[in-house]
FIMIMI-454451 format. One record per residue (C-alpha): y, z, x; residue number from 1. Coordinates in pm, whole numbers, always signed. Layout:
<r north="Y" up="Z" east="X" zalo="NUM"/>
...
END
This chain:
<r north="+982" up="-2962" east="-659" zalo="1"/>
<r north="+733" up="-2755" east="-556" zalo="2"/>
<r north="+1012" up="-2478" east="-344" zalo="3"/>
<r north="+1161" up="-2459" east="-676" zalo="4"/>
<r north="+852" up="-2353" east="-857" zalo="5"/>
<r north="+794" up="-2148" east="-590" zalo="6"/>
<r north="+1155" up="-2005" east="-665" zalo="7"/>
<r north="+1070" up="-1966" east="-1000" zalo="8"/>
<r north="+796" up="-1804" east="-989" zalo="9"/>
<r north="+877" up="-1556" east="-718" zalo="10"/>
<r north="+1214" up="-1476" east="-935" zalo="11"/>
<r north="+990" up="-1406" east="-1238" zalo="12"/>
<r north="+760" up="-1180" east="-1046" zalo="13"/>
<r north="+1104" up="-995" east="-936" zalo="14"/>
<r north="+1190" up="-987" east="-1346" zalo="15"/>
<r north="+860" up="-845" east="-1441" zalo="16"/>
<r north="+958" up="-506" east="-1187" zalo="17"/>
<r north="+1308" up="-450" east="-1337" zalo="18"/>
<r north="+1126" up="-218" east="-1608" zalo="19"/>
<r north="+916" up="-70" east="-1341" zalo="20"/>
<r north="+857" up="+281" east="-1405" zalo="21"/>
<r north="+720" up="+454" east="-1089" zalo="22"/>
<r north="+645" up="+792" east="-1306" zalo="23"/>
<r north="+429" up="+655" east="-1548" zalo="24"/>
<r north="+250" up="+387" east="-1265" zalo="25"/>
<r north="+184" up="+761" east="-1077" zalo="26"/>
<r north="+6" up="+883" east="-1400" zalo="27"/>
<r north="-194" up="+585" east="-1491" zalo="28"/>
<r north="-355" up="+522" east="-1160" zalo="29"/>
<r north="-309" up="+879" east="-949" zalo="30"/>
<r north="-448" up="+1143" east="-1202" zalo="31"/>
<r north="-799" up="+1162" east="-1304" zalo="32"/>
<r north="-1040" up="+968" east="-1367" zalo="33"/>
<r north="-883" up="+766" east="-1075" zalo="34"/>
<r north="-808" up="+1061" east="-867" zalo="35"/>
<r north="-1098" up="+1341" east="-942" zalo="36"/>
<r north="-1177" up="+1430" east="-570" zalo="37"/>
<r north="-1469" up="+1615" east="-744" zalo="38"/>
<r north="-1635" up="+1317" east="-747" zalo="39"/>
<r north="-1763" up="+1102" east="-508" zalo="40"/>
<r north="-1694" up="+754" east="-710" zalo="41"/>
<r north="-1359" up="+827" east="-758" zalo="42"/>
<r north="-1152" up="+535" east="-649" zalo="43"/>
<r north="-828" up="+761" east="-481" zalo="44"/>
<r north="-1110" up="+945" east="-279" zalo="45"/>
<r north="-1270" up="+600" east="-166" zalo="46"/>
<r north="-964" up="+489" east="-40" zalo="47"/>
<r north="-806" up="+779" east="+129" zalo="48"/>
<r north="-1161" up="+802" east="+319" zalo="49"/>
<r north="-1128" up="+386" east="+386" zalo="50"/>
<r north="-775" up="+521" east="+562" zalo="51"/>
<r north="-903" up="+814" east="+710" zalo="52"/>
<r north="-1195" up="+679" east="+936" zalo="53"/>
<r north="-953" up="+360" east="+1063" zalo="54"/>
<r north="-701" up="+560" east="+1198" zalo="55"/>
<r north="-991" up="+808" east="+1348" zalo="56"/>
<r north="-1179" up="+505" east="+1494" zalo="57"/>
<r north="-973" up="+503" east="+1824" zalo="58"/>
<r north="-853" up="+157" east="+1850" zalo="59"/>
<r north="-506" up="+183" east="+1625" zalo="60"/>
<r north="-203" up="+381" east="+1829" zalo="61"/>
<r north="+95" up="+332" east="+1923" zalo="62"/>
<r north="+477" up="+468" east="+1844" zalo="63"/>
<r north="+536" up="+301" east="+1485" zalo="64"/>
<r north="+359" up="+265" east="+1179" zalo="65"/>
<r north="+538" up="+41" east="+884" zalo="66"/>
<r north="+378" up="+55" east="+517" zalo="67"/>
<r north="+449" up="-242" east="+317" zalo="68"/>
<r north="+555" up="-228" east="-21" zalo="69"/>
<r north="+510" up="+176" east="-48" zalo="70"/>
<r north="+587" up="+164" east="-433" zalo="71"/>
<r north="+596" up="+557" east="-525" zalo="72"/>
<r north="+300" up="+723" east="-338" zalo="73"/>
<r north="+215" up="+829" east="-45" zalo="74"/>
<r north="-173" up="+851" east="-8" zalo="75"/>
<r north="-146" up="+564" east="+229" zalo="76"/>
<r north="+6" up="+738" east="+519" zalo="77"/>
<r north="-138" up="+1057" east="+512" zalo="78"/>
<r north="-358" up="+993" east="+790" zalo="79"/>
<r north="-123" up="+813" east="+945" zalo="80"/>
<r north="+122" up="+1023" east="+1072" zalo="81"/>
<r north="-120" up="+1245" east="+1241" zalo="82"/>
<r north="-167" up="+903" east="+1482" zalo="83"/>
<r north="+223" up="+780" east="+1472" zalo="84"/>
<r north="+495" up="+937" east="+1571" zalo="85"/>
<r north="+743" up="+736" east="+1333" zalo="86"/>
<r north="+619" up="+559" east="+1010" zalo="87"/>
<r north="+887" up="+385" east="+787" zalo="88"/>
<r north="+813" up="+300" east="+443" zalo="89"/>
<r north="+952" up="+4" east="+267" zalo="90"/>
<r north="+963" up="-125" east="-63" zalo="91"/>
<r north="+1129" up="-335" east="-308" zalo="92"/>
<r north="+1217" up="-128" east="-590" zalo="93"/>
<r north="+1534" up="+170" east="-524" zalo="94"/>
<r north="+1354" up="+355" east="-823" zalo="95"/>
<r north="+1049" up="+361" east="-572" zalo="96"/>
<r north="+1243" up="+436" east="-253" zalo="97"/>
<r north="+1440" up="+690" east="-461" zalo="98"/>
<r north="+1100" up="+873" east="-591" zalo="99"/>
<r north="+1035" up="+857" east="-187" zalo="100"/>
<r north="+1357" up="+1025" east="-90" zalo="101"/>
<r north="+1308" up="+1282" east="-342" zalo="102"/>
<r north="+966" up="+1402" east="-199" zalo="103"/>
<r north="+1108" up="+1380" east="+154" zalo="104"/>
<r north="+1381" up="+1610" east="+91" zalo="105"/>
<r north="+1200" up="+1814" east="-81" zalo="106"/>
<r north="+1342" up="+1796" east="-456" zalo="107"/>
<r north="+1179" up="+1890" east="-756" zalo="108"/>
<r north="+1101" up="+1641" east="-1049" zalo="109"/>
<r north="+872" up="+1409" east="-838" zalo="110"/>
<r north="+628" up="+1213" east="-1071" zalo="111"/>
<r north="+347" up="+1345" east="-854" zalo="112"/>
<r north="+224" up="+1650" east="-687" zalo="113"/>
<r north="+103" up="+1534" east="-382" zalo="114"/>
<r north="-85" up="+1868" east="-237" zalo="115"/>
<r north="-456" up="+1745" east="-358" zalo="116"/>
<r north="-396" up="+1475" east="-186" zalo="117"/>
<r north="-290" up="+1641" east="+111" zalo="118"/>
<r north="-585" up="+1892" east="+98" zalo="119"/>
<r north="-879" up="+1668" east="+70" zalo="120"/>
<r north="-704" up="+1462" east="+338" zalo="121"/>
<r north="-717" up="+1748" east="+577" zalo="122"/>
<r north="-1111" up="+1827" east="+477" zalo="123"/>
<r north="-1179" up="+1477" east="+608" zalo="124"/>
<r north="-1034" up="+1566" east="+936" zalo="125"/>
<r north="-1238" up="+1862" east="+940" zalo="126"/>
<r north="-930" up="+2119" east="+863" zalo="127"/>
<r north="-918" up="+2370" east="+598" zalo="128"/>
<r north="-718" up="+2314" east="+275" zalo="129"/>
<r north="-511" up="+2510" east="+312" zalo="130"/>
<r north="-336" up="+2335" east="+627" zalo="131"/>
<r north="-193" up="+2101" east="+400" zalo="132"/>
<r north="+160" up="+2267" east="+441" zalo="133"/>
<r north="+136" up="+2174" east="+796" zalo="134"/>
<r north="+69" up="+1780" east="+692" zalo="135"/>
<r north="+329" up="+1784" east="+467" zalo="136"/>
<r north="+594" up="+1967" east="+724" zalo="137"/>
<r north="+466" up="+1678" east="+966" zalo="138"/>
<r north="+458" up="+1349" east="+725" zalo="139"/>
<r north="+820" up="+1436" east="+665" zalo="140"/>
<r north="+922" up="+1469" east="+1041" zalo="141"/>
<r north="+726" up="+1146" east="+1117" zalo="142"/>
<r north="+897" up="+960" east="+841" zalo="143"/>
<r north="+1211" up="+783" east="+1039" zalo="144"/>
<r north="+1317" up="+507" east="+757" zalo="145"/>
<r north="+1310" up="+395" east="+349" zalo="146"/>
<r north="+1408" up="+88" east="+374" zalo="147"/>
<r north="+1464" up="-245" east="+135" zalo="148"/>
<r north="+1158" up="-533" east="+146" zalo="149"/>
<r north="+1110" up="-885" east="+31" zalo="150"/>
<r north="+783" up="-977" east="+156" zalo="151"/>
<r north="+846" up="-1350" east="+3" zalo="152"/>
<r north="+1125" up="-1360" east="+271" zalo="153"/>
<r north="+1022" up="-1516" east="+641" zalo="154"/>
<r north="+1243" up="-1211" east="+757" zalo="155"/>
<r north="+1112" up="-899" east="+502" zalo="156"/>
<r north="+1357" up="-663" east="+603" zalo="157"/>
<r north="+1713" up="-635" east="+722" zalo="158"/>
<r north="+1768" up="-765" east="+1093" zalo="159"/>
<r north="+1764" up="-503" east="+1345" zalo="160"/>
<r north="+1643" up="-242" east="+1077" zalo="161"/>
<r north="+1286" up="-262" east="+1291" zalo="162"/>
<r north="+1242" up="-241" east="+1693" zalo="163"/>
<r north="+1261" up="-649" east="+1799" zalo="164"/>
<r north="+900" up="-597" east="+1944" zalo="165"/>
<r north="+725" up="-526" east="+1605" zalo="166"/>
<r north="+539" up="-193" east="+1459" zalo="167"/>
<r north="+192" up="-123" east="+1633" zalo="168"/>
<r north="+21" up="-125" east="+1277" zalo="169"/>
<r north="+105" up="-222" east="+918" zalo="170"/>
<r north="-18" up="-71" east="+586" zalo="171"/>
<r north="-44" up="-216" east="+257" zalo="172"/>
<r north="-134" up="-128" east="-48" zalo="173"/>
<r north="-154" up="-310" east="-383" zalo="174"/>
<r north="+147" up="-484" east="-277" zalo="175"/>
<r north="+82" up="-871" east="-223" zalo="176"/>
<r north="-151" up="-967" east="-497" zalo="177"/>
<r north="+89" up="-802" east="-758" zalo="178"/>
<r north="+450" up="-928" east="-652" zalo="179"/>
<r north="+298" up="-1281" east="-576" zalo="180"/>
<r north="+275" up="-1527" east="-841" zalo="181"/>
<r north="-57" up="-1734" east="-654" zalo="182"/>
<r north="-233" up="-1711" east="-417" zalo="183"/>
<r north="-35" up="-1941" east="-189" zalo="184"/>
<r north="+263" up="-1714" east="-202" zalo="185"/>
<r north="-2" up="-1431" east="-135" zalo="186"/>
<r north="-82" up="-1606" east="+131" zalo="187"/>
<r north="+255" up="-1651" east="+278" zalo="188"/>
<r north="+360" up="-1290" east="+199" zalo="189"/>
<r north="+113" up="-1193" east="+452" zalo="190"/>
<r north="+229" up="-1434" east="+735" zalo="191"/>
<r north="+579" up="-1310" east="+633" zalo="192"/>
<r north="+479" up="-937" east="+645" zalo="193"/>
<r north="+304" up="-1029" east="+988" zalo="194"/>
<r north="+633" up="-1098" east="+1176" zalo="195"/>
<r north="+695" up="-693" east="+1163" zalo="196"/>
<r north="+401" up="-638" east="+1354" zalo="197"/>
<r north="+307" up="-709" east="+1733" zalo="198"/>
<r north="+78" up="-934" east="+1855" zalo="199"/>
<r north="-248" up="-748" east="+1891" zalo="200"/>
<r north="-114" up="-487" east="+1621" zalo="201"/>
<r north="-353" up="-382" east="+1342" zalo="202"/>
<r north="-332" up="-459" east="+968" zalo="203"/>
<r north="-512" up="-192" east="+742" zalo="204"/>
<r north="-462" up="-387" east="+375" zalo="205"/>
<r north="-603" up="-231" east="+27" zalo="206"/>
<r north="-618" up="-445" east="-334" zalo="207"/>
<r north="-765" up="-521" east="-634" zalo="208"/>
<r north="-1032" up="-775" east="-687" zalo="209"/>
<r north="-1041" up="-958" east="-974" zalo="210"/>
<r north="-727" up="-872" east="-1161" zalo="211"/>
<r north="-486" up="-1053" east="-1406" zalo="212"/>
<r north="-242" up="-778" east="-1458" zalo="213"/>
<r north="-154" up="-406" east="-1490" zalo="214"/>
<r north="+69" up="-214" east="-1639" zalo="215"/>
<r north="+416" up="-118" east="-1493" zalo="216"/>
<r north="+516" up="+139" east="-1749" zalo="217"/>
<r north="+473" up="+92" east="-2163" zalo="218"/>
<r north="+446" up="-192" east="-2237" zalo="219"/>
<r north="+540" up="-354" east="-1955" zalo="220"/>
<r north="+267" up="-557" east="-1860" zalo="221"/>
<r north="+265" up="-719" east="-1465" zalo="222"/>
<r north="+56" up="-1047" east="-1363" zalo="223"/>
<r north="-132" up="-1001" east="-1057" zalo="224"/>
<r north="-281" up="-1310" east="-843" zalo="225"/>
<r north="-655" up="-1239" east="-892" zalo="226"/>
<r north="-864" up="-1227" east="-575" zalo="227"/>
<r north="-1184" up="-1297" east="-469" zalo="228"/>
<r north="-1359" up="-1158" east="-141" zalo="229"/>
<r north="-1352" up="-1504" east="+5" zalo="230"/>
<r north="-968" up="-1524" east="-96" zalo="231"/>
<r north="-897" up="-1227" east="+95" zalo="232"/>
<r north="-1083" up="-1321" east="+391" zalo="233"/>
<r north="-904" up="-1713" east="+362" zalo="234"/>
<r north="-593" up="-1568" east="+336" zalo="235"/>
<r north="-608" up="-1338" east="+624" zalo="236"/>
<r north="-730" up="-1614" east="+875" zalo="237"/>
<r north="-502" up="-1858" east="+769" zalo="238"/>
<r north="-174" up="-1604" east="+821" zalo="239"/>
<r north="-289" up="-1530" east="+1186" zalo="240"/>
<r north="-519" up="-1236" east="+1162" zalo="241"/>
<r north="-867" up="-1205" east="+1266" zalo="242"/>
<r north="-1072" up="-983" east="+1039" zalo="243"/>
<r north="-1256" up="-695" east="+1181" zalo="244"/>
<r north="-1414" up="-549" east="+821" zalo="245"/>
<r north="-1413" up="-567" east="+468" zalo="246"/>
<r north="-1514" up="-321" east="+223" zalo="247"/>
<r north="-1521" up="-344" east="-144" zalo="248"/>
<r north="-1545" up="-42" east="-442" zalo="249"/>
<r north="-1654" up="-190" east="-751" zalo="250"/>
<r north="-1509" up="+50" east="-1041" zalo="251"/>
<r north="-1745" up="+221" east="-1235" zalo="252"/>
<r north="-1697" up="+176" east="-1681" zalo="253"/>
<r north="-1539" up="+509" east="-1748" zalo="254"/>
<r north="-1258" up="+395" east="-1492" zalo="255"/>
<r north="-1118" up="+122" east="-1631" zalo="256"/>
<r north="-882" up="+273" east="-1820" zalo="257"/>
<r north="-714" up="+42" east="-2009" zalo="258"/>
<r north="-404" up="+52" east="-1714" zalo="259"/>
<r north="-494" up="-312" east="-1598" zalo="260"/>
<r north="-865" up="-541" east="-1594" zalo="261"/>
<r north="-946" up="-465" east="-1244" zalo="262"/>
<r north="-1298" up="-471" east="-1125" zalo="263"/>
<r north="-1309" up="-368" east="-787" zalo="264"/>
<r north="-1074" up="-255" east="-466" zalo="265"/>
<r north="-1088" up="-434" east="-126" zalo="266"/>
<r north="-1019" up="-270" east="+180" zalo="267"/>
<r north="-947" up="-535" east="+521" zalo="268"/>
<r north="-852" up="-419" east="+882" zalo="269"/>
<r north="-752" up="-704" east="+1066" zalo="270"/>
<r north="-563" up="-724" east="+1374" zalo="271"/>
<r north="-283" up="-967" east="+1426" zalo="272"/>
<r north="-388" up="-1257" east="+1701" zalo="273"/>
END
């Protein structure tokens, strides 16, 4: 009985994302307030900084990077691919992995212009602005794959669609919490995700805190598995990862839009035991 609720409930999660609309998701969570990188309590900002001093710590490397449940942006692996020589990207969703194609080969009528993000990026690694051209030129040559996910499968992706040994590092980003309908799914999505990445390999994982749901597109309202700090941390230990830090952002008043009841944004690096 309880597989089949399980089922159930991981089927109705999959429902909820068949009216998914990745341009107005972009526009409710990637334009100001949310992303004003004039301001220092800006969320995007917080996180792209969060990314920016793992990957400039010194103890991720390797070959491949794999970003878990990439939805429609691409903040995540901006630092990234100045570290990795291939990153694949991964999602559920063809309307996200088409919105992902599109930017990679360079077609207009993307739901995002991507350049501020891509600027400020390069001012945190100490370059001028204007060398976002060169990040953008070198994000697409270090992307090798789009592929299907279904992190509530023990195998997420195809067989043989990922080297047998496992990516050096994983990303993830709002993923878990909001395709999982409790926390013991969340929990097993991130022993599932897991078997993509080698032993020793790093886990760099962002989400809300405290949220119920957000919205998909109008009116298309998405439950999300609401998480505590401590669930986080639980959650991680119990899927075979050993946490190395956890930061939180609480959202300040005039950024809670109305998009979804989130309070605050976790961000974990954990490496895989």
């Amino acid at each position: 009985m309880e597989q089949t609720g399980t089922e159930n409930g991981v089927a109705a999660m999959a429902a909820h994302y068949q009216r998914f609309d990745p341009a107005a998701y972009l526009q409710y969570n990637y334009t100001p307030p949310r992303a004003d990188f004039d301001r220092k309590d800006s969320i995007v900002p917080w996180k792209l900084a969060c990314l920016h001093r793992a990957f400039t710590e010194g103890d991720i490397g390797g070959k491949l990077l794999v970003d878990i449940g990439t939805g429609p942006t691409l903040y995540q692996v901006l630092s990234a691919c100045e570290v990795f020589e291939r990153v694949v990207l991964t999602d559920f969703l063809e309307a996200n992995r088409k919105e992902l194609r599109r930017w990679l080969q360079g077609e207009e009528g993307c739901g995002l212009d991507w350049t501020p993000y891509m600027q400020h990026v390069c001012e945190l690694e100490g370059r001028r602005a204007s060398a976002w051209t060169e990040k953008a030129a070198k994000l697409r040559r270090a992307i090798a794959a789009i592929l299907p996910i279904d992190v509530h499968r023990p195998q997420p992706v195809e067989p043989g669609a990922l080297p047998a040994a496992g990516a050096d590092c994983l990303v993830s980003c709002f993923c878990l919490e909001s395709v999982s309908p409790d926390l013991a799914a969340f929990t097993r999505a991130l022993g599932h995700i897991g078997t993509l990445l080698r032993p020793g390999g790093h886990l760099l994982l962002i989400g809300a805190l405290e949220e119920s749901f957000y919205l998909g597109g109008p009116g298309v309202k998405i439950p999300v598995v609401p998480l505590g700090e401590a669930d986080v941390c639980a959650s991680l230990n119990a899927s075979g990862y050993t946490l190395i830090r956890l930061e939180v952002y609480t959202l300040p008043r005039d950024m809670r839009v109305g998009v979804d009841d989130v309070t605050g944004v976790f961000f974990a690096k954990a490496k895989k035991d």
